[in-house]
N, C-alpha and C positions, 0 to 999 in steps of 0.2 A: 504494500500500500504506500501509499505517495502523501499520504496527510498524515497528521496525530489525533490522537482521541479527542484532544481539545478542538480539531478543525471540526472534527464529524462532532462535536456537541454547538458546537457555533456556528455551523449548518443549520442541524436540528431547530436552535433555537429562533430563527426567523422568522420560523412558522409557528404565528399566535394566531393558533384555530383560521387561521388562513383558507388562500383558495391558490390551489395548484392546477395545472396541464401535467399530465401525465401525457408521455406520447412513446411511440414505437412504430414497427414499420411493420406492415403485413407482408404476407411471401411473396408480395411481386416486390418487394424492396420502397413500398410506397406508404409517407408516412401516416401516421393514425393520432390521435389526439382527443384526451376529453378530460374536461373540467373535473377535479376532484376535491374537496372538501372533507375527505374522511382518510388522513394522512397521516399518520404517528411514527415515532422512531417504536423501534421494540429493545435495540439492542445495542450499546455502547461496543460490543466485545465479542461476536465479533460484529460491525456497523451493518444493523438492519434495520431496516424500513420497513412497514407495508400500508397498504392502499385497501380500502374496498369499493368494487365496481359493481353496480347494479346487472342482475344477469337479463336485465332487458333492453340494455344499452346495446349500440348496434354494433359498438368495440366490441363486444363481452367475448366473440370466437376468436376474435386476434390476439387479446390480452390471454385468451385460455392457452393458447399456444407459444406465444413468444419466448424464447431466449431472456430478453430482460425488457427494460426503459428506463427511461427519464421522465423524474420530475422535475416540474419549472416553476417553483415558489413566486408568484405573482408578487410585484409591488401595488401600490394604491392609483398609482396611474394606469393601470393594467385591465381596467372592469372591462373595457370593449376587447379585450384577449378573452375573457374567463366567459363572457358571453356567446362569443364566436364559436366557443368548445363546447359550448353547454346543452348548444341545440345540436339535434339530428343531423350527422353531416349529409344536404343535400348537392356534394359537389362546390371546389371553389372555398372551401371554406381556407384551405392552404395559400391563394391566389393571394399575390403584393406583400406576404409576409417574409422578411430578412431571414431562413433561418440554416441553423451552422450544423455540428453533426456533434455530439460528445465523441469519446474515444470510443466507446462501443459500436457507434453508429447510427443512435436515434435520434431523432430531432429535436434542436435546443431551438427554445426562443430566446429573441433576443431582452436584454437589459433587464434581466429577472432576479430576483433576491440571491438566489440559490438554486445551482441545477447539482441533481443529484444521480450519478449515473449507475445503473442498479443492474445485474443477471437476477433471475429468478431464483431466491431460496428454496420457495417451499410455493403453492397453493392449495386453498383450503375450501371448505365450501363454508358458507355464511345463511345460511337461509338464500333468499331473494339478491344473494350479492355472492362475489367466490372474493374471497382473500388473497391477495399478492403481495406475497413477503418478498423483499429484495433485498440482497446483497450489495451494498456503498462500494461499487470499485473504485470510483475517484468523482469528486464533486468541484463545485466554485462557489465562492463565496461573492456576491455581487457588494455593494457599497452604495449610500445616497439618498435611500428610500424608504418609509414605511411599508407595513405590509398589506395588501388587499384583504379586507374581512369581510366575510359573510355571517350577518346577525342577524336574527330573526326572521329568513326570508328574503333578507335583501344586504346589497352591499356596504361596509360600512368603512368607517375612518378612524386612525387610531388617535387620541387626544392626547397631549403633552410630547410627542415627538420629535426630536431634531434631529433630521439626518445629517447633517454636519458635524456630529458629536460621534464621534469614534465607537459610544458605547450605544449611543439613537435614545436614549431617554432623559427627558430636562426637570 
């Protein structure tokens, strides 16, 4: 691994009950994406993550399959990203967006708190959702910005922030 414990916990911590993109590629090598909101570390040691995905999401056969992904920890300028993922991709929904590749080879958006680049630990089944644990092979740390919240239904903004403060709280 290429970070320390301390990088994968100030990863983790960016995300206050935040809104992610999770994304990956299906077997034609084309990328996939969708808004996630139900996002937690599991494990300092060795660095897991996992996600759950609604098994009625139109990901739900490409995430059941995939090798790994990336998460893309939204900033507060980011609602029309987490929107754009949120709905049923009808086509286009990739069109005019900048985006780069992690090492593994998923799709990063760009100027994102935290990208986290994950292989597949384990999958689980969840009721109505499957569970995807992922393995941290190498992440980034973005700089500048609050985080994008989702509270009660709708987006929210985090109070006493400064992103100029090395630590983000005044």
């Amino acid at each position: 691994m290429s970070f320390t414990r301390t990088d994968f916990r100030n990863a983790l911590g960016t995300f206050a009950t935040g809104v992610t993109v999770v994304t990956t590629c299906d077997s034609q090598a084309q990328p996939i994406g969708v808004t996630i909101n139900s996002f937690t570390s599991v494990s300092l040691e060795p660095p897991l993550i996992l996600f759950c995905l609604g098994r009625a999401a139109n990901s739900v056969q490409t995430f059941s399959t995939c090798p790994g992904f990336a998460v893309n920890v939204l900033t507060e300028h980011q609602e029309a990203l987490s929107s754009r993922f949120a709905t049923p991709d009808s086509g286009g929904r990739w069109d005019g967006l900048a985006v780069d590749r992690s090492p593994m080879g998923f799709p990063i958006l760009p100027d994102c708190l935290a990208t986290l680049d994950c292989r597949i630990e384990a999958r689980h089944d969840g009721g109505d959702h499957i569970i995807l644990i992922g393995r941290v092979e190498s992440l980034s740390i973005g700089v500048g910005a609050a985080p994008l919240l989702y509270f009660r239904g709708r987006y929210a903004r985090l109070g006493g922030f400064d992103a100029a403060d090395p630590k983000g709280w005044i």
